[in-house]
N, C-alpha and C positions, 0 to 999 in steps of 0.2 A: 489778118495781120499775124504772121509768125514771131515768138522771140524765142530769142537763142539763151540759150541755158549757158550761165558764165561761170566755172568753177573756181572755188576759190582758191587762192597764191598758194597757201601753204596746202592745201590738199598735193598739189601735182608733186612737190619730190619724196613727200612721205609714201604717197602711191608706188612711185620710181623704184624707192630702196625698198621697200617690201617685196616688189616685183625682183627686184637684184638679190634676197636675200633665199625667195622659196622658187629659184632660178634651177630648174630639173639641170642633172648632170650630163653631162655630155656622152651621146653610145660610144663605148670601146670599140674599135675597132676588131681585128680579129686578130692583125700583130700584135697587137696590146694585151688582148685578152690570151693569148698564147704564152706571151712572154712573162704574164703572171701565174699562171699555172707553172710553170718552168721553175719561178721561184718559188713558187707552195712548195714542190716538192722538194728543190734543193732544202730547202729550210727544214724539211722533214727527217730528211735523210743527213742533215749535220752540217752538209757543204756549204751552207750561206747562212748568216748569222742572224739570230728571230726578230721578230717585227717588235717593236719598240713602242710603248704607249708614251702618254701624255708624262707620266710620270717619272721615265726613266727606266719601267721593270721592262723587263725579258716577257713576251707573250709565247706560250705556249704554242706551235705552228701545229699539233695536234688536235686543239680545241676547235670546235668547229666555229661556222662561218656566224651562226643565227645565234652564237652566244658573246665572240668576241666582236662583232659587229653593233653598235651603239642605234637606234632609233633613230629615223629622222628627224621628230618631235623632239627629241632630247638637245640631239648636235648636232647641229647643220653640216658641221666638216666633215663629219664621218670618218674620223680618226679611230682606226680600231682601238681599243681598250678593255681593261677587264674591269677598271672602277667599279662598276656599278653590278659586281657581281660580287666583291670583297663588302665585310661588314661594316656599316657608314657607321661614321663616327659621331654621329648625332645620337644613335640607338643603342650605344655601345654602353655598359653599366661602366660606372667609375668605385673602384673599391679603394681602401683603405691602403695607404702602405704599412711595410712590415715593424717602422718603428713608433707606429701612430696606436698608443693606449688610452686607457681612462685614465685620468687625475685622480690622485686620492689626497684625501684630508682635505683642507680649507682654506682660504685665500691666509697668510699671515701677514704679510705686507698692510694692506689697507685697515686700520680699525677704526671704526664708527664707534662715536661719542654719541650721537644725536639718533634719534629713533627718527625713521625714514617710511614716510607713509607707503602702504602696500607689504608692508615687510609683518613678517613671523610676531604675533601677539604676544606670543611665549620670549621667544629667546630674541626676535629683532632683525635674524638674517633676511636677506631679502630674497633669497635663493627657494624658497619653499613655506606654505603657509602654515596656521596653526594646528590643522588636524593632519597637517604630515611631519609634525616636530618630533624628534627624537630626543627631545631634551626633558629632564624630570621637568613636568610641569610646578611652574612658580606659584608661591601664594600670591603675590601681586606680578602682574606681566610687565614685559618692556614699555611695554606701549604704553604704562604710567606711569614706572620710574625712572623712564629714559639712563638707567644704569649696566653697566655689563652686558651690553650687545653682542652677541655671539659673531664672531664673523662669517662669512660670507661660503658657503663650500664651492667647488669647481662646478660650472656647467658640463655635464659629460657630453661629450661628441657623439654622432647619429655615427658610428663606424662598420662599417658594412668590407667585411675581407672576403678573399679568395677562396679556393678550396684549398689554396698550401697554409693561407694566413690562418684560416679557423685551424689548422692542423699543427702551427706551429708552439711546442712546446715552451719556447724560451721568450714570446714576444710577452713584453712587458718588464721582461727582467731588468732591475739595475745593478750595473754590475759593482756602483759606488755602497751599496747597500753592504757587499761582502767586505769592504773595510771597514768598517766599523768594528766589525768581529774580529779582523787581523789588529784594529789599533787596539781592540781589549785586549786581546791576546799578548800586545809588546808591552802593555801596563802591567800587568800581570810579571810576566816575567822581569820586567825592569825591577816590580818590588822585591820580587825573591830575590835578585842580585844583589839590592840595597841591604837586604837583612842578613844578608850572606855576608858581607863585608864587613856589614855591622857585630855581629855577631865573633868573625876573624879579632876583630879592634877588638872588643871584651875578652875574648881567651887571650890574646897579646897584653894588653895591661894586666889582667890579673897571673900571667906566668904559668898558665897551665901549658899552652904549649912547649914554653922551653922545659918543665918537666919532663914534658911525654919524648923530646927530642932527647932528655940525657938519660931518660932509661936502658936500663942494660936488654932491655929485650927489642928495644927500637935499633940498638949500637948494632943487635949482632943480626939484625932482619926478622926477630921472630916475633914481629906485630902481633896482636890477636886480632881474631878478623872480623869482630865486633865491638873492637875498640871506639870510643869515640871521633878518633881522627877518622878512620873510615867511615863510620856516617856521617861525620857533617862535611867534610874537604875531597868528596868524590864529585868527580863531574857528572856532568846533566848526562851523559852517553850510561853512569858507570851504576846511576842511580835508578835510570832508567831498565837495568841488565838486573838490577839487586831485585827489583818485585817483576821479574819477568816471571817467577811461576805462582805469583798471588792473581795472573791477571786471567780475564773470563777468554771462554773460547771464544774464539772469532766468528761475531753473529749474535752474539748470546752476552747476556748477562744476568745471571742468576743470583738471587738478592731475594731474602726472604721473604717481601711485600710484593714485588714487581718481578717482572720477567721481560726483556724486549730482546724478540730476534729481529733482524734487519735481512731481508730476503735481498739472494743473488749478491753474496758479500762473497767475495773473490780470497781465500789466502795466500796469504804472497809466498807461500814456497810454489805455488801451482800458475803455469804457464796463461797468460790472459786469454782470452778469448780471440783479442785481435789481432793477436801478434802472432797468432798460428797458423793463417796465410794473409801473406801482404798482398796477395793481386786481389786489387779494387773491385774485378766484375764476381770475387768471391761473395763468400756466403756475409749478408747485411746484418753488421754490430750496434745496438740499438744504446750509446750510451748515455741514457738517461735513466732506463731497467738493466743494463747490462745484460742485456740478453741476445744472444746469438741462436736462432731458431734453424735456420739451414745447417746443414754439414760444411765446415771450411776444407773440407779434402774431396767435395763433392765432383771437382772437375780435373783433379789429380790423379783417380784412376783407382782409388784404394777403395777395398773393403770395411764399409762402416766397424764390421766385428772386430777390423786387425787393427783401428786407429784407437789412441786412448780417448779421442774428443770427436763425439759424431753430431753435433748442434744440442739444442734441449729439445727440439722437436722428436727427438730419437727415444729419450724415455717413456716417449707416450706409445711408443708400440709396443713394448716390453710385458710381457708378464703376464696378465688375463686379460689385456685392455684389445687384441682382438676378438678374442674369446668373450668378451662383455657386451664387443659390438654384434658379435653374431648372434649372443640371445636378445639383445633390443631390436634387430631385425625382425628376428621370428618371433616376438611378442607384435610388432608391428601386423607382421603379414597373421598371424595369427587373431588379431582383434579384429580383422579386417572382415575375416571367413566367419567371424560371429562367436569366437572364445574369449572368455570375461578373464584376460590374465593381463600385467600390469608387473612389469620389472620393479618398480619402486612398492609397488602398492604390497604385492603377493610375489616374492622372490621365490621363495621353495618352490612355491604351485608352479612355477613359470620354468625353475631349472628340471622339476621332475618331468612336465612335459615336454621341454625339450629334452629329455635323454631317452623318453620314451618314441618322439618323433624318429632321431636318429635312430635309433633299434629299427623299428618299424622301416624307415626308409634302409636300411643296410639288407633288412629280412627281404624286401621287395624288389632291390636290385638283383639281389642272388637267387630271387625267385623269378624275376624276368629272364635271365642271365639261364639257369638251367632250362626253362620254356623254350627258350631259344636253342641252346645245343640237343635238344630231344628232339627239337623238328626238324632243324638242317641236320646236325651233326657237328662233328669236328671238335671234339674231346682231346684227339690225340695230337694235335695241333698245340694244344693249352699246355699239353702234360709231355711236351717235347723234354730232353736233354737241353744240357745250353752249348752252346756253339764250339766251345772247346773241345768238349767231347765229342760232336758229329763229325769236328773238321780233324782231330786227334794230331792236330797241330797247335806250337805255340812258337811265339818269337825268342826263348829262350837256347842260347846256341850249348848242347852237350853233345859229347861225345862219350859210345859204348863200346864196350869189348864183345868177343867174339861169343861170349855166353852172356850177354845182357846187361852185365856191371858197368856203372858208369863210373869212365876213366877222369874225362874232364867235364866241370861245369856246376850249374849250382843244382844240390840235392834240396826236396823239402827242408824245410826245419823243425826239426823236434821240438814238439811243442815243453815249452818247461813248464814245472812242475811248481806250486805255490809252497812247495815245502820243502828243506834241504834235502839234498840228493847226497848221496857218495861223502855222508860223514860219520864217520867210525870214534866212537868215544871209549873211555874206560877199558884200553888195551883191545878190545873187538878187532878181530878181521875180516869181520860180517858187518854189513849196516841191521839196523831193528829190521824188522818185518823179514828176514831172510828167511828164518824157519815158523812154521804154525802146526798145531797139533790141538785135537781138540777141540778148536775156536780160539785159542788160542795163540797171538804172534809173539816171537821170541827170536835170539839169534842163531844163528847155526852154527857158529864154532863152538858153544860149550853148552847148546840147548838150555839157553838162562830165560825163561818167560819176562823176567824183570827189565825193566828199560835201562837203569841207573846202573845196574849191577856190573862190577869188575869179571873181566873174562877168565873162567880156570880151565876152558881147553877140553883135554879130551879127557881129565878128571872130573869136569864137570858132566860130560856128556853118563860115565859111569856109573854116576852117584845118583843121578838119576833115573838112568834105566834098573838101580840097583831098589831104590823109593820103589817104582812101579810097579817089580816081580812081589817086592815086602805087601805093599797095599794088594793084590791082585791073591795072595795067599789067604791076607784076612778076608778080603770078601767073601772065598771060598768058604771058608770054614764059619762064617756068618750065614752060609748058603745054606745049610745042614738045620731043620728046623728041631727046635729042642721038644721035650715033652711039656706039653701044661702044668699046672698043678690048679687042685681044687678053686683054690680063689682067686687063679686068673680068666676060670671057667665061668664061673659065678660074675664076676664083674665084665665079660664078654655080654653075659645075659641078658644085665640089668642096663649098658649099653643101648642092645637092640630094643626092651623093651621103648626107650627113655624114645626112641627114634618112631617106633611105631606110634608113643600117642602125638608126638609133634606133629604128625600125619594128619590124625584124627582132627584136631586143633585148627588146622589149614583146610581140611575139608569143611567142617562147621563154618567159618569163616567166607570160604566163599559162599556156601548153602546161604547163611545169611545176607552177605552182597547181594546174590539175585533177588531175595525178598525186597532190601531198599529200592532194587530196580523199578519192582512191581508196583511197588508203593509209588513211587516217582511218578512212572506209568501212570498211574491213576486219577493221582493229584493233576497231571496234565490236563489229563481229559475231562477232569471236571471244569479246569481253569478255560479249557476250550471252548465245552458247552456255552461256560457262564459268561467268558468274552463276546461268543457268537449271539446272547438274550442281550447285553448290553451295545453291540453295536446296532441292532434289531432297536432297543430303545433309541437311541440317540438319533435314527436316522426316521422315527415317529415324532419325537420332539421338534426338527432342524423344519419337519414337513408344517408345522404348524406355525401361524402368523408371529413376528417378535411381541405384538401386544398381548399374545393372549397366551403368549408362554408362562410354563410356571418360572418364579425366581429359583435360582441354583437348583435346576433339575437336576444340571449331571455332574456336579461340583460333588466329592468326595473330603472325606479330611484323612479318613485310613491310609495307612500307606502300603501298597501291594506287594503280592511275595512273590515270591523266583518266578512260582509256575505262574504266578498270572504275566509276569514280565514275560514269562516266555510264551504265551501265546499271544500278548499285545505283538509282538515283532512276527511272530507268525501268521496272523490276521492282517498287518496292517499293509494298505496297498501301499503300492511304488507308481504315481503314475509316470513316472519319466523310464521306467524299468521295460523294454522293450516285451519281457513276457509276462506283465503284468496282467493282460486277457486272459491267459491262460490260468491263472490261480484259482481262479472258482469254477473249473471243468473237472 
């Protein structure tokens, strides 16, 4: 007996629409499949307008098929899109916005009379417990005398910003905060008003102004300009001109206790920073330091040197600041290769080896540099003329005459001279230096050696050649040697004598000198011997155990003399001394 298996009601159309829903698509034909290629490409090339998602965007017809194409698991319809390749919004952080800060200070609205369980032992608030109170602690707590409940402070918000929001200077600012300081400010000034008026009223009733107005120096305008009408009845513009040169230089205030300079303080005779170019993609004005770090003429065409304003970025190349960088380089590359130098630590050490480096490398290139022309050659190459000469052409247009002299065009120019030329003083027809005799320079129209001196012509010239024959006669007759007499004979004698024992005196002297020598000598060589038995001890001691050493073997209290100091440096090795082997050969 068979039975038939009966399925039940609701099974069959759940079955049906599952069946309708994972229902394979239909094969494209070839027409079809042609005529989509057709528009790949138009869509490619501009001509037909891009495929359209779910959402309304534009799909790129460049992207390929396996990206903008959606899963059949995902979407049955198989509507191209890019959803699911943009960042879902579920995984997306959520940051803070730009006017969202902390709270400061404390709830004042709400004040608690009654101590509320859970709440601050100390002070009452509810916001924070007893060992995170910031309140002097009490002799008796809230929490007994139910009195003076602190209020409540702000919950601070979990705020979590951006990378412009953490960068933003100004968030948090209120800008209500800066009136309070403008209403002190018109308090201020309203009292000075009040005292100012007040003040006018008391000279009015007591009549000093109408004195000062019938004075005969006020009738005729010759005020004194320290009178009391000018201090008290000047305006705030005129009062403010009167101590304009008691006031501190701008940045500065100098004041016997304190000092405050205020960095990147601008003086207002001198052009702003940002108003030295107005095109926006210029150099970035930062005005919260005022500081403009790029060049604002950067894209203008100008030479940093020829502007008066090249950024502040520009003072940091000035001066030894590439020159500083180039020895922290070569202290760098130099610690590297195993040299103990150190720009901060050993600056000398570190600048004398670098000048020594460069030596050394300048001596190496000129030594590679002649290696090289002694093997090829080509000297005379280096040691050429320059161009002008080989081509004995220039762009310069002259014209010569038939003997060489040039007619038209430009000649050299004479170089001039750092001292007046072609000026004739004190009647001269000569400039100085025209005539020299002797060593001698003087003038040539009256042969006057004197620079100052007034010209007398060719009386002068006379008067001196008439001096010359006069002195040239005495010499003569000075020439002629007289006869001695007895006791300039005798004092010749005692002379030579005086000379020959100075002789004697200098000879003894240095006779003696070489003695010291020998003696020196000698002392050396004792100091030698005796260095050589003492290092002979020292290195019989060093050989022996520490326990079984004697105490202060080689401790001395004496203090050593020359020649033993000079043969301790003569003795002592050097082992880092590359000829140090050689010293005991």
């Amino acid at each position: 007996m068979s039975a038939t298996a009966v399925d039940p009601v609701s099974a069959t159309p759940m079955t049906g629409s599952k069946e309708m829903s994972l229902e394979e698509p239909k094969k494209m034909t070839r027409e079809d499949w042609r005529k989509k290629k057709e528009l790949e490409e138009q869509r490619k090339l501009g001509n037909a307008p891009a495929e359209v998602d779910e959402e309304g965007k534009d799909i790129n017809p460049h992207i390929p098929q396996y990206i903008s194409s959606v899963p059949w698991y995902i979407d049955p319809s198989k509507r191209p899109t890019l959803k699911h390749q943009r960042p879902q919004p579920e995984k997306q952080k959520q940051f803070s916005s730009s006017g969202e800060w902390y709270k400061r200070g404390v709830k004042e609205n709400s004040i608690t009379t009654k101590y509320r369980k859970g709440a601050c032992e100390n002070c009452g608030a509810m916001t924070h417990k007893r060992k995170d109170c910031f309140e002097r602690p009490r002799r008796v707590g809230a929490k007994f005398t139910g009195t003076n409940i602190a209020p409540d402070e702000h919950v601070q918000p979990q705020l979590m910003f951006d990378y412009d929001g953490k960068r933003d200077r100004w968030n948090g600012y209120n800008p209500e905060e800066h009136m309070k300081i403008v209403e002190e400010y018109a308090k201020v000034d309203l009292a000075k008003r009040t005292l100012k008026a007040q003040k006018l009223q008391e000279e009015l009733a007591s009549g000093k102004l109408v004195e000062q107005a019938n004075s005969p120096k006020h009738q005729w305008g010759e005020e004194e300009p320290n009178s009391q009408m000018e201090k008290d009845h000047n305006s705030e513009d005129e009062d403010e001109d009167k101590y304009a040169d008691d006031i501190d230089m701008p940045g500065q205030n100098f004041d016997s206790k304190r000092r405050i300079t205020v960095r990147n303080l601008r003086i207002r005779e001198d052009i702003a920073k940002y108003l030295r170019n107005l095109d926006p993609n210029s150099a970035y004005y930062d005005p919260k330091t005022r500081a403009m770090r790029e060049n604002p003429y950067a894209n203008a065409g100008k030479n940093p040197d020829e502007v008066s304003y090249a950024g502040d970025n520009f003072v940091r190349y000035t001066g030894d600041t590439i020159s500083m960088a180039q020895t922290q380089l070569f202290a760098w590359e130099a610690y590297d290769k195993g040299s103990e130098v150190h720009l901060q630590a050993d600056p000398t050490k570190l600048e004398l080896l670098y000048k020594s480096f460069k030596v050394k490398k300048e001596d190496f290139k000129e030594q590679q540099k002649e290696s090289i022309l002694e093997k090829y050659g080509g000297q005379e190459h280096l040691d050429a003329p320059p161009a002008e000469l080989l081509l004995a052409q220039t762009e310069d247009y002259v014209e010569y005459s038939r003997h060489g002299t040039v007619i038209k065009g430009q000649e050299r120019a004479v170089a001039c001279s750092k001292y007046e030329e072609d000026v004739k003083i004190n009647n001269h027809t000569h400039i100085w230096g025209s005539y020299w005799k002797e060593g001698r320079w003087g003038y040539k129209c009256c042969h006057s050696f004197f620079k100052y001196s007034y010209c007398t012509g060719e009386a002068g010239k006379e008067s001196v050649n008439s001096e010359e024959c006069i002195i040239n006669d005495a010499t003569g007759e000075e020439s002629v040697k007289k006869p001695q007499t007895l006791m300039e004979l005798h004092q010749e004698k005692l002379k030579e004598e005086k000379k020959k024992k100075k002789k004697k005196k200098k000879h003894r002297k240095s006779s003696s000198d070489s003695d010291d020598e020998e003696r020196k000598q000698e002392k050396l060589k004792k100091a030698l011997n005796a260095e050589e038995a003492r290092l002979l001890h020292v290195k019989e001691i060093m050989q022996i155990d520490e326990r079984k050493r004697p105490y202060n073997s080689i401790y001395e209290t004496r203090e050593p003399t020359e020649e033993e100091m000079e043969a301790y440096r003569m003795k002592r090795q050097r082992p880092d001394d590359p000829m140090a082997s050689f010293l005991g050969q």
